[in-house]
Each structure stands twice: as structure tokens, then as C-alpha cells.
C-alpha positions, -999 to +999 in steps of 0.1 A: -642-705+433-661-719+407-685-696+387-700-695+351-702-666+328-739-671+332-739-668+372-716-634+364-742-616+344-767-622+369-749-613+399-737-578+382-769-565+378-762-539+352-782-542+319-760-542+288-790-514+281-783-494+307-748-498+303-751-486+269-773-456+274-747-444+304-719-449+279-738-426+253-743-403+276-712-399+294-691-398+256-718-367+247-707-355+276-674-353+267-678-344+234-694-312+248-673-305+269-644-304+245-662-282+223-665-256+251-633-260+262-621-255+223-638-224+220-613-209+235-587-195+213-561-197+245-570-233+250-568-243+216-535-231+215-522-252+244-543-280+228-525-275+197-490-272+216-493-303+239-508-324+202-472-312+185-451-322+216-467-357+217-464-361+178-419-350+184-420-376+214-439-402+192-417-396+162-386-395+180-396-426+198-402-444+168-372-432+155-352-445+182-367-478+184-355-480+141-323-475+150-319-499+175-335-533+152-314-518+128-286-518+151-294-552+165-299-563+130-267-559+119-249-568+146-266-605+144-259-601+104-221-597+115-223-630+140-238-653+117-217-641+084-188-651+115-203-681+122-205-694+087-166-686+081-158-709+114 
């Protein structure tokens, strides 16, 4: 199958325009929604709660993944410091 980026754009048939006015519109859309949604003291609150639990798994993810290259790290420290001494 041989095709062209040229022969793509033609066969899609969407106009970067209308592709951007859609995108516009659907990210207002959104936007508006999340204010509504936010207005909401009970909402904001499990916003709030399910932002902090992502930010402990993040942090304790990151965490993890330090200890590990620092783990790895000196474990290949230790082989070549042994390699040297053969």
C-alpha cells in the first residue's frame, strides 16, 4: 500500500479548520463543565481527595523508583570496584 501524505489529507476530508473549531469547542465544553461540577462544595472535596491520593501514589512512586537506581547503582559500583581488584 503505497500512499502519500498528500493523498491522506485529501481522502480524510476534515478541514484542519473545522478540526480546530470542534476542538475549541468541545475543550469550552469541558471547561464548563468542570466549573459546574466544582461548584459543588461535596464535589470539590472528592476532587480535592482523589488530587492528594494521586500526588501520595506519584510521590511514593518516584520514591520507589530512587531507591532502586540507587540500589542498582551501588551494586554495579561494588562489581566494578571487584573487577578492578581481579
Amino acid at each position: 500500500m503505497n500512499t502519500e501524505k498528500g493523498d491522506m489529507k485529501k481522502k480524510s476530508g476534515v478541514s484542519p479548520v473545522a478540526a480546530a473549531v470542534t476542538g475549541a469547542v468541545v475543550g469550552a465544553s469541558v471547561a464548563i463543565a468542570g466549573t459546574m461540577a466544582l461548584q459543588n462544595k461535596s464535589n470539590r472535596e472528592k476532587v480535592k481527595n482523589a488530587l492528594n491520593n494521586v500526588k501520595n501514589q506519584a510521590r511514593d512512586y518516584v520514591k520507589d523508583m530512587r531507591k532502586k537506581a540507587e540500589e542498582k547503582s551501588s551494586k554495579e559500583a561494588k562489581n566494578l570496584l571487584a573487577a578492578k581488584k581481579k
